[in-house]
C-alpha positions as CSV (number, residue, x, y, z in Angstrom):
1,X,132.5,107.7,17.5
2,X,131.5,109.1,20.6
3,X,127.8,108.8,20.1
4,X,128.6,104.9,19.1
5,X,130.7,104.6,22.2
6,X,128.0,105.6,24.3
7,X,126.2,102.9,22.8
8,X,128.6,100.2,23.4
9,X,129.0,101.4,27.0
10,X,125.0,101.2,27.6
11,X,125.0,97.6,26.4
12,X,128.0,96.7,29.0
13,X,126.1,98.0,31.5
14,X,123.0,96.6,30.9
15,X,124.6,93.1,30.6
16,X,126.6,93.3,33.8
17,X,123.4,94.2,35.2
18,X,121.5,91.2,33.8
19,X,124.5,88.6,34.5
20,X,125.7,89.7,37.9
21,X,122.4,91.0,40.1
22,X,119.9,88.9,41.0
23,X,116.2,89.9,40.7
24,X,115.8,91.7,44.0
25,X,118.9,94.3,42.8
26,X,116.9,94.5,39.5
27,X,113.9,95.7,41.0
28,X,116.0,97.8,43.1
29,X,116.7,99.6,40.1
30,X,113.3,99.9,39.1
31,X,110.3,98.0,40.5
32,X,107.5,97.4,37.7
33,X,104.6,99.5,37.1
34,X,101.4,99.7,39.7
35,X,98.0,99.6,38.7
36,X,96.4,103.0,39.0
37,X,93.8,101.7,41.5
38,X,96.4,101.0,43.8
39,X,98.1,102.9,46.2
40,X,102.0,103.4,46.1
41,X,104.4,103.2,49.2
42,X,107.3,105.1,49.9
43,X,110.1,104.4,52.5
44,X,113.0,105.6,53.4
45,X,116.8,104.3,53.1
46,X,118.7,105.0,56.2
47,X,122.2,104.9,57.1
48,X,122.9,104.9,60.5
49,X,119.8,105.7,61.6
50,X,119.9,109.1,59.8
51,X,117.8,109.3,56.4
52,X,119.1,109.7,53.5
53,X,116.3,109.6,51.0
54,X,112.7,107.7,50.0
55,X,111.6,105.6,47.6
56,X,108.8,104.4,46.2
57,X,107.5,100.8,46.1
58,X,104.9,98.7,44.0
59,X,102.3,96.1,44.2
60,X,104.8,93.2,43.9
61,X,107.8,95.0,45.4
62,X,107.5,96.4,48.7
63,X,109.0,99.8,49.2
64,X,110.5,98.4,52.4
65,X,112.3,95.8,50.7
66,X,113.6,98.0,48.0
67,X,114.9,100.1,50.9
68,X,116.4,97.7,52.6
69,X,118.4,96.4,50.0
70,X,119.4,100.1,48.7
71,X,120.7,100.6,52.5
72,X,123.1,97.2,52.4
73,X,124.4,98.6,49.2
74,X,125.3,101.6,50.7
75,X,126.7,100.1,53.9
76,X,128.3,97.6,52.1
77,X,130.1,100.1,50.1
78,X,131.3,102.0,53.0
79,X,133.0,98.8,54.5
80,X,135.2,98.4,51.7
81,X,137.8,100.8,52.6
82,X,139.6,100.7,49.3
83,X,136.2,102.1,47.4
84,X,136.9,105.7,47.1
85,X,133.8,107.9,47.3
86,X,134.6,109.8,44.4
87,X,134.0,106.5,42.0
88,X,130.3,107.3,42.5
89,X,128.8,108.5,39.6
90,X,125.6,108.2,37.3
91,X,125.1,106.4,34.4
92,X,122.2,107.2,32.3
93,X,120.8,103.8,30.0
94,X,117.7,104.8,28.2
95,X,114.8,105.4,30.9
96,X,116.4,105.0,33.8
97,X,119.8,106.1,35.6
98,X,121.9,104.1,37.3
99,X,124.0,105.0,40.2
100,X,127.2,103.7,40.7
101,X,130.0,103.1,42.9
102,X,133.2,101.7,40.9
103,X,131.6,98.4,38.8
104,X,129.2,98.2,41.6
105,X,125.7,99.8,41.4
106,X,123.8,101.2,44.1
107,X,120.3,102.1,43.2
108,X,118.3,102.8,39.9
109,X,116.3,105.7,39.6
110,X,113.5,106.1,36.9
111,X,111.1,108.0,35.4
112,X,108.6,107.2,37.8
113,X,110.9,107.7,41.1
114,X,111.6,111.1,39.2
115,X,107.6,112.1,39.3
116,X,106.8,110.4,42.5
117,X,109.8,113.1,43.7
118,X,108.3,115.9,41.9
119,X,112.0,116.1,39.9
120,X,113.8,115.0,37.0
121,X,115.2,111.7,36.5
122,X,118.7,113.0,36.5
123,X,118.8,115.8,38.4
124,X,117.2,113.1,41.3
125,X,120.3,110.6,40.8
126,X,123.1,112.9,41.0
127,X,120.8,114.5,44.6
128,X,120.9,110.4,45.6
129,X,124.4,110.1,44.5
130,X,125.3,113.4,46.8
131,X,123.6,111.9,49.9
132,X,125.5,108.6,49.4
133,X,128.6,110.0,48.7
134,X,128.1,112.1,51.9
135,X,126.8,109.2,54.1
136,X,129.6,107.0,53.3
137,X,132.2,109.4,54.4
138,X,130.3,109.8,57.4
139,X,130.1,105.8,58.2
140,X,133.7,105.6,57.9
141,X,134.5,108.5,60.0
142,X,132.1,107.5,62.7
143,X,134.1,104.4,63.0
144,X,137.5,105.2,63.1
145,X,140.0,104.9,65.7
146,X,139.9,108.3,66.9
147,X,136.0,109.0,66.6
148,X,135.6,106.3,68.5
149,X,138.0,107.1,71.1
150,X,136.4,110.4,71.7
151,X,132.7,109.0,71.8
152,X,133.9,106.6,75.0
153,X,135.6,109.8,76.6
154,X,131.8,111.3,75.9
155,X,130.3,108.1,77.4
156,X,132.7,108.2,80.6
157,X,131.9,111.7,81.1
158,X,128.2,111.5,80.6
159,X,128.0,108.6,82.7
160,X,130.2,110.4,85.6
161,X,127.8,113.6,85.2
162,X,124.4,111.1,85.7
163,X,126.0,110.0,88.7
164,X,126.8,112.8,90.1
165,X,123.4,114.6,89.2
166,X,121.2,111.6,90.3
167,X,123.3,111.5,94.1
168,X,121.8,115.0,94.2
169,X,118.5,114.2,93.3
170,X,118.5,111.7,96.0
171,X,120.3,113.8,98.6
172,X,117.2,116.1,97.5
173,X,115.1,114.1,97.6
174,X,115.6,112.8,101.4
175,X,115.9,116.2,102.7
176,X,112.7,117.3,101.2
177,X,110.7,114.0,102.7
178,X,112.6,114.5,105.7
179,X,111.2,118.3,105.9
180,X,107.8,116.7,105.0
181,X,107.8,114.6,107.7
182,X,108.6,117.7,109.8
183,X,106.2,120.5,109.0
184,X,103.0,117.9,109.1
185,X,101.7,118.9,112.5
186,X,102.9,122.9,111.0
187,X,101.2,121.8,108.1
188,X,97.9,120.1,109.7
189,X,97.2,123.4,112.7
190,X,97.3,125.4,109.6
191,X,94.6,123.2,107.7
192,X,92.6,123.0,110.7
193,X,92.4,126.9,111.1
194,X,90.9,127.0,107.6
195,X,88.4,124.5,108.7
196,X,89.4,121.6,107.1
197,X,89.5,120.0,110.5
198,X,88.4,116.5,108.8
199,X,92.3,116.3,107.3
200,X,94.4,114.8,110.2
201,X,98.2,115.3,109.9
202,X,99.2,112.1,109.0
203,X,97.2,112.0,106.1
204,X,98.7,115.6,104.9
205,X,101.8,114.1,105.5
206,X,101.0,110.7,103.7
207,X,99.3,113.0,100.5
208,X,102.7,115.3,100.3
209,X,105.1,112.3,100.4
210,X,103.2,110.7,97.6
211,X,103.5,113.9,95.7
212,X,106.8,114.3,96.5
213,X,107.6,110.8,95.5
214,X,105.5,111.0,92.3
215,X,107.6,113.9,91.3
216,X,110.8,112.7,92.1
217,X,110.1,109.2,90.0
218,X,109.5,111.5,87.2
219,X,112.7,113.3,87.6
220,X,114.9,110.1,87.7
221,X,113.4,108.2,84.7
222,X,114.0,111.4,82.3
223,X,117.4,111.5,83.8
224,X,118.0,108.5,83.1
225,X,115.7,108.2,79.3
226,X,118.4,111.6,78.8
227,X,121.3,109.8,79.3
228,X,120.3,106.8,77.8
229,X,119.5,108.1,74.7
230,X,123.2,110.5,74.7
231,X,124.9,107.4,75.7
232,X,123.1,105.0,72.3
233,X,124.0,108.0,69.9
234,X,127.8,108.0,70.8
235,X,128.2,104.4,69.2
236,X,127.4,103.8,64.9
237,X,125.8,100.4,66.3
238,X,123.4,101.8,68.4
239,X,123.3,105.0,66.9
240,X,119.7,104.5,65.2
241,X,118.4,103.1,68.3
242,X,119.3,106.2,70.3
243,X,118.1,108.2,68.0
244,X,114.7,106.5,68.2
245,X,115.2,106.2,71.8
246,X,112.9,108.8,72.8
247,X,110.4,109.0,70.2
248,X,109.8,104.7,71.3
249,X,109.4,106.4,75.0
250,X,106.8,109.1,73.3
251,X,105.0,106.9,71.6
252,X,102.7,105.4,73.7
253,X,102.0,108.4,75.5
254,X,101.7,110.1,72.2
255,X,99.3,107.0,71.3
256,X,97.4,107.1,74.9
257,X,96.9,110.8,74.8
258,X,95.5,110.6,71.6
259,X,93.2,107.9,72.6
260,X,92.1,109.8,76.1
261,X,91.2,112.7,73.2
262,X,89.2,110.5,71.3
263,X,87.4,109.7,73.9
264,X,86.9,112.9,75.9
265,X,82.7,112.8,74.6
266,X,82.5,109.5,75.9
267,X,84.3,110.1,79.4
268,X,82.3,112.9,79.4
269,X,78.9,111.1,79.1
270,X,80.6,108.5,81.4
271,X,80.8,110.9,84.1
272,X,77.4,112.6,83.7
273,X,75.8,109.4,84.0
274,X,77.9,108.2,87.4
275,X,76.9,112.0,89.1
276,X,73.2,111.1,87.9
277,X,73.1,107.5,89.2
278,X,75.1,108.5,92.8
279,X,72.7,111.4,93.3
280,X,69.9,108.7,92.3
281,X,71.2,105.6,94.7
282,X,71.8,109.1,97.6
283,X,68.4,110.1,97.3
284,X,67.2,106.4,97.5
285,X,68.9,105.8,100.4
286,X,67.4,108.2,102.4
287,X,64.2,107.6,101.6
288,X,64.5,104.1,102.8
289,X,66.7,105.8,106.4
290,X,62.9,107.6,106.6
291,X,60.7,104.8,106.0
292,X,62.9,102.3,108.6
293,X,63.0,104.9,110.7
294,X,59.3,105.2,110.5
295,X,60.0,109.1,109.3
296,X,58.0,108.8,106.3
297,X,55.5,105.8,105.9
298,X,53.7,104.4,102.9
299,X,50.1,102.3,103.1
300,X,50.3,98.5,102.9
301,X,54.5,99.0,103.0
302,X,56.4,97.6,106.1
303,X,59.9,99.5,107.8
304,X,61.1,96.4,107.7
305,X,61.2,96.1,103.8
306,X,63.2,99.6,103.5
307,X,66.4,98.0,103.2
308,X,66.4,95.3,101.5
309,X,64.4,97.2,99.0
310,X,67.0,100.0,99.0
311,X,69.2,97.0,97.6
312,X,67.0,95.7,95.1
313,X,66.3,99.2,93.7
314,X,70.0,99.8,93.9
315,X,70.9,96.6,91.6
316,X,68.4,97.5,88.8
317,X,69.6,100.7,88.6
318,X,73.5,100.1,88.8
319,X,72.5,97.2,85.9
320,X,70.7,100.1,84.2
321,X,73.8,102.0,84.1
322,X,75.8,99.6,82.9
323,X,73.8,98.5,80.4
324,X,73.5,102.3,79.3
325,X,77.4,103.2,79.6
326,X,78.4,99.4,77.8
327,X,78.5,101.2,74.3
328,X,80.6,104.5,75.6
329,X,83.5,102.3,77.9
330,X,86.8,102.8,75.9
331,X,87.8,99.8,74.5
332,X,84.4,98.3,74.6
333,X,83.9,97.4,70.8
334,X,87.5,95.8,71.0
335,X,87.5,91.8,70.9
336,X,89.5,91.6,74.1
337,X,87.0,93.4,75.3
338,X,84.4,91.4,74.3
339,X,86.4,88.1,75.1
340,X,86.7,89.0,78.4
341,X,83.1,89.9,78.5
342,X,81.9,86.9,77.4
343,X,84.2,84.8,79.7
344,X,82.7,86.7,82.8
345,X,79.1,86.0,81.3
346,X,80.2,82.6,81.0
347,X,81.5,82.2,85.1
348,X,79.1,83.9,86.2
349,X,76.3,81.9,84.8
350,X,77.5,78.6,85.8
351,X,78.4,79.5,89.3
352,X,75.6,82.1,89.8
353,X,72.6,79.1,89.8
354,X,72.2,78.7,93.6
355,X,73.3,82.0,94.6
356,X,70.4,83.6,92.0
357,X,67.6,81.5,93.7
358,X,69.0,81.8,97.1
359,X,68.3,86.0,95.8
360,X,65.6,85.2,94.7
361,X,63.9,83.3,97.7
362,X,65.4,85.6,100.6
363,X,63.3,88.5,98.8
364,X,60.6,86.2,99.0
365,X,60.2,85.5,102.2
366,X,60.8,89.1,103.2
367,X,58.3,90.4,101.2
368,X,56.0,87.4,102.2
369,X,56.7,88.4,105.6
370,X,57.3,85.1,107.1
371,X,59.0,86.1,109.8
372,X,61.4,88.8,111.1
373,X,64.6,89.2,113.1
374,X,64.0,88.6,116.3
375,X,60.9,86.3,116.0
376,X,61.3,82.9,117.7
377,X,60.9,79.9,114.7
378,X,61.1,76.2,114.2
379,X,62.1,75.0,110.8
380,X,62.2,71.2,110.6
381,X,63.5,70.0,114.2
382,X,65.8,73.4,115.1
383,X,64.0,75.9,116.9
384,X,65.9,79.5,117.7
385,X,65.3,83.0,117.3
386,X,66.4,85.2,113.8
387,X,69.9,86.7,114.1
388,X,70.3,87.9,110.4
389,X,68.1,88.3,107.7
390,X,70.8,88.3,103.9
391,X,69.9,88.1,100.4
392,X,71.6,84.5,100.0
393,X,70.9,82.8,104.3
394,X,69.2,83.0,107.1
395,X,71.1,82.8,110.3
396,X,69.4,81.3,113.4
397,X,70.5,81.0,117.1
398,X,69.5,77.7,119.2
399,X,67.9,77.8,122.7
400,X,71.4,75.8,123.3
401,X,73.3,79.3,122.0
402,X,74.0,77.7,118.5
403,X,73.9,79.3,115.3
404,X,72.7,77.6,112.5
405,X,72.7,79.0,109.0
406,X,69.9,78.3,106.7
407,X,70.4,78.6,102.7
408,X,67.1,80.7,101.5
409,X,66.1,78.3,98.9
410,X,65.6,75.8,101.7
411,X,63.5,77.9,103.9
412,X,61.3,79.0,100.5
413,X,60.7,75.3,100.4
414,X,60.5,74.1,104.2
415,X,57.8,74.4,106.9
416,X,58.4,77.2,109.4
417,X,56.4,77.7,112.6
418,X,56.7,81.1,113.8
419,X,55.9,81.4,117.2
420,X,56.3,85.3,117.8
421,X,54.2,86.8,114.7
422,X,50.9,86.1,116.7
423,X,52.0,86.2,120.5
424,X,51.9,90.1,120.9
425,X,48.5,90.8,119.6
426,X,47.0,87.4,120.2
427,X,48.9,86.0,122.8
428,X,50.5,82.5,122.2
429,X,49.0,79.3,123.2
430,X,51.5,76.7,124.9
431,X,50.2,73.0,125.9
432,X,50.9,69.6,127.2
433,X,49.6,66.1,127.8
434,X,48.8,64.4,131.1
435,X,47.6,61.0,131.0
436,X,45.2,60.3,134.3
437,X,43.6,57.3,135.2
438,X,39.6,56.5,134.5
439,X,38.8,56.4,138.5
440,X,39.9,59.9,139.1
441,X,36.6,62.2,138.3
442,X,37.5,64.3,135.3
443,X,36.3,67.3,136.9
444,X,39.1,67.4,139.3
445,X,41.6,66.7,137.1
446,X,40.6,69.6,135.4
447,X,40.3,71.8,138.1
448,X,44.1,70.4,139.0
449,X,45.2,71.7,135.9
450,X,43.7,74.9,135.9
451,X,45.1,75.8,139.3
452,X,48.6,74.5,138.2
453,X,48.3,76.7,135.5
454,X,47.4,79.8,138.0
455,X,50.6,78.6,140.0
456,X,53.0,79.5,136.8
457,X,53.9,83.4,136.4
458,X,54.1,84.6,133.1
459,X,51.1,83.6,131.9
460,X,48.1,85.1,131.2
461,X,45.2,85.1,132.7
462,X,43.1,86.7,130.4
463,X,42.4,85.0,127.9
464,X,42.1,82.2,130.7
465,X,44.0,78.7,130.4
466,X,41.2,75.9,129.3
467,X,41.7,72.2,129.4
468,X,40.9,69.8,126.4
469,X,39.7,65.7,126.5
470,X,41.9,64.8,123.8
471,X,41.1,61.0,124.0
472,X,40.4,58.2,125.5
473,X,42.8,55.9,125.7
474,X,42.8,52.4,126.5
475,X,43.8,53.0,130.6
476,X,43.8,56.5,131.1
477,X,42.1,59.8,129.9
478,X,44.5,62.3,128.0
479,X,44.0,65.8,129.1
480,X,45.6,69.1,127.5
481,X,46.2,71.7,129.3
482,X,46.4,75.0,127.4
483,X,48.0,78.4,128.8
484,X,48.4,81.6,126.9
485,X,51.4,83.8,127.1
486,X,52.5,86.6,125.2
487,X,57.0,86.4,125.4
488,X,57.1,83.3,122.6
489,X,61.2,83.3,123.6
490,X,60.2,82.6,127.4
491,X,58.9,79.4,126.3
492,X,60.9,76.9,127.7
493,X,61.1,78.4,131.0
494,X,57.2,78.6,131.3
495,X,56.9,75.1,130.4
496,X,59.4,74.2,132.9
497,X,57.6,76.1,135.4
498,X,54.4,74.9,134.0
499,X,55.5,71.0,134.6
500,X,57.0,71.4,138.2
501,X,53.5,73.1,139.5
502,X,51.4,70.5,138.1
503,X,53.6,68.1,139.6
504,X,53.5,69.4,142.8
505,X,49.6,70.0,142.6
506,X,49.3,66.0,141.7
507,X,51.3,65.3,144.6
508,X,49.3,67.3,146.8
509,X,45.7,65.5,145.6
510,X,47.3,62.2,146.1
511,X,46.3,61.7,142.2
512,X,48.8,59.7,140.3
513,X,49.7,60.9,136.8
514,X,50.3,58.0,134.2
515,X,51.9,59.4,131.6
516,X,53.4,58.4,129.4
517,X,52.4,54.7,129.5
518,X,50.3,52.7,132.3
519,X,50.7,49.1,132.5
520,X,48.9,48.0,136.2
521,X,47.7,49.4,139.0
522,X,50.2,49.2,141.1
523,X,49.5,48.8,145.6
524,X,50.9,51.9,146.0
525,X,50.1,55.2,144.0
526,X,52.8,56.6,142.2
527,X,53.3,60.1,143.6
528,X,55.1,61.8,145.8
529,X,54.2,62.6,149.7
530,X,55.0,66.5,150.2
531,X,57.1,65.9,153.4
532,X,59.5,64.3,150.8
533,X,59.4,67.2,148.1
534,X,62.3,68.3,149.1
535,X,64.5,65.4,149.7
536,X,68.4,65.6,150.1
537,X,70.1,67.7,148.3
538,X,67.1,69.4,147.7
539,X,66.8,72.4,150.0
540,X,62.8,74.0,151.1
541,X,62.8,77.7,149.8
């Protein structure tokens, strides 16, 4: 009889089981075999944020699901107050064992939950049913009228103790800064007797604050992560929150120490190669100091091109080095990475156009030595002297004090006269046109010229000024007078001086100059009696 009850009793089961659960409590009970190729999950059931046990999963039932569902069980069956924990108990049909809790079931263990466990199937029920049992008891004491009456009297008094403890970390805090701010100049005379008289006292001050402050932030947020965390495990509905509380504030320090670890032979390589390239780009630079400096010199290599090849030399190799330390920057083989990469690549290739061949054509004309600061040049109609001399323009100021800034791609493709390259070693040449009637005998005219020419200071006198014949016009002869001076930025004031004298010398041959057009001889030459030189408001030197 007994043995055919048992029977009886197996079937009822099994046909409450079938009737009243859907198919997620079925597999609950025991989720279908796995393929041996495949790797089975575990999880664990948790009640209140403390765990209980783990189960397994399988290919087509996740273990998290199964968990899940195992844990709404249990909490649903602590709700119900009028479920007394001692209904719990196993029932064993066939393979598997059932744990139950009145007419309601729980969980199913089976054979395999019993190997993945390294136990027996039953002996592993009645150790789930234990843990349950035990769990429930706890749910319902945790919220009860007088458990939770003593977990707000903990909250009030942990909150009035962080209070109280963070008023005297700021108190504490002040004072300290306060003292800081104190002892700096104590602090500095002390620092300057061990010869670190480079540190002034306000940056000792400004590097102990920070400290100070660096500290005290610290301080406060695990204060406050401490009593956080106490204050979440007083209450069952925050209870699994604060339990995680600080292993979420761990983790991605846990996770960014780990990563700095990782990467310690590639930081390491990192910093090798930045101590190589500064002692590189040092060394550089003072070999360029020497050769502007006309310290060191090199055949066929001006002073002038020391820095701007300093800067070329410096791009290559800081593109070197990036190009080198690409593979071994943290991160680098990440898509974001790459994403980002590629959008820079992008911006910097469409907006780059111009300023590439304004690089491009400011090296050029350095190295093609055009001209220099300080040299007096005309490009198109502005003439001024060389300010600055950049990789992308060219700045110019006017003889009228105006600065005028030149894009280099425009000078690469202009006409530039450059009127001090030649004037030191050669001397430069100025000139200008008189027009002078046929009647006057070219040989004074000539000589006119000449001694209007020894009448202007400034110029030289060796090589001596010359006159040209340029043409023959229809009513006059053109002459071109041609002085040599050797200042190319005194050039307007010698050809002011130049103009007045060979007026005056005109004026005092009674020969009229017809420039710049001659119509008819007029009854009267055109020139200028010297007792009228100097003609109201004029006043004789």
């Amino acid at each position: 009889m007994n043995k055919a009850f048992q029977v009886a009793l197996s079937l009822v089961v099994w046909l409450l089981i079938a009737t009243t659960q859907p198919f997620s409590s079925m597999a609950a009970i025991d989720p279908p075999p796995a393929p041996a190729d495949v790797e089975i999950a575990a999880a664990p059931v948790t009640v209140d944020g403390q765990i209980l046990f783990t189960v397994r999963g399988a290919w087509t039932y996740p273990a998290d699901l199964r968990a899940n569902i195992i844990r709404e069980r249990i909490e649903t069956a602590a709700a119900d107050d009028a479920l007394a924990t001692a209904s719990l108990h196993v029932v064993t049909t066939g393979p598997y064992a059932a744990i139950m809790a009145g007419d309601r079931i729980l969980m199913g263990v089976s054979e395999d939950d019993a190997q993945f466990a390294g136990s027996t199937r039953d002996r592993l029920a009645n150790a789930h049913a234990e843990k349950m049992r035990a769990a429930i008891e706890s749910y319902r004491q945790a919220r009860s009228s007088e458990t939770m009456a003593k977990n707000f009297g903990r909250a009030a008094a942990a909150t009035l103790v962080f209070g109280l403890v963070l008023l005297l970390l700021v108190r504490l805090w002040r004072y300290v800064d306060m003292r800081i701010g104190e002892r700096t100049e104590r602090l500095s005379r002390s620092f300057e007797e061990r010869s670190l008289r480079e540190m002034r006292a306000d940056r000792i001050g400004g590097y102990l604050r920070l400290g100070w402050r660096l500290l005290g932030t610290v301080c406060f947020l695990a204060l406050l992560a401490t009593f956080a965390g106490y204050l979440l495990e007083q209450f069952p509905a925050t209870r699994p929150l604060g339990i995680r509380f600080f292993s979420l504030l761990m983790e991605p320090l846990r996770t960014m120490g780990r990563a700095f670890v990782a990467e310690i032979p590639a930081l390491l390589f990192l910093a090798v190669l930045f101590l190589l390239v500064r002692f590189a780009l040092k060394g550089l630079r003072l070999l360029s100091e020497a050769v502007a400096q006309r310290t060191v010199t090199f055949m066929g290599f001006e002073p002038e091109w020391a820095r701007p090849t300093y800067n070329l030399a410096r791009l290559v190799i800081i593109f070197f080095a990036l190009v080198v330390s690409y593979p071994y920057i943290p991160g680098s083989d990440s898509d974001a990475f790459k994403g980002i990469s590629i959008f820079f690549g992008v911006m910097l290739s469409l907006g780059s156009s111009s300023a590439v061949s304004n690089m491009i054509a400011g090296y050029m004309i350095l190295y093609r030595r055009a001209f220099k600061v300080g040299d007096r040049i005309k490009i198109g109609s502005t003439t001024g002297d060389v300010m600055e001399m950049h990789v992308q323009v060219t700045r110019l100021r006017t003889l009228k004090n105006e600065e005028v800034i030149f894009p280099n791609s425009q000078l690469l493709n202009a006409e530039v006269v450059n009127y001090s390259s030649l004037a030191a070693r050669d001397g430069l040449i100025l000139y200008t046109t008189v027009g002078i009637g046929y009647e006057v005998p070219w040989r004074q005219v000539e000589a006119m010229l000449l001694e209007a020419a020894g009448r202007t200071g400034g110029l030289l006198q060796n090589p001596p000024p010359f006159v040209l014949q340029k043409n023959l016009a229809d009513f006059a002869v053109n002459y071109e007078l041609n002085v040599y001076c050797v200042d190319a930025k005194a050039m307007s004031r010698l050809y002011s001086q130049l103009h007045r004298n060979i007026q005056d010398v005109f004026n005092e041959y009674g020969v009229q100059i017809m420039t710049p057009s001659y119509m008819a001889d007029p009854e009267i030459p055109k020139i200028v009696p010297r007792d009228q030189w100097y003609a109201s408001p004029a006043a004789a030197p």
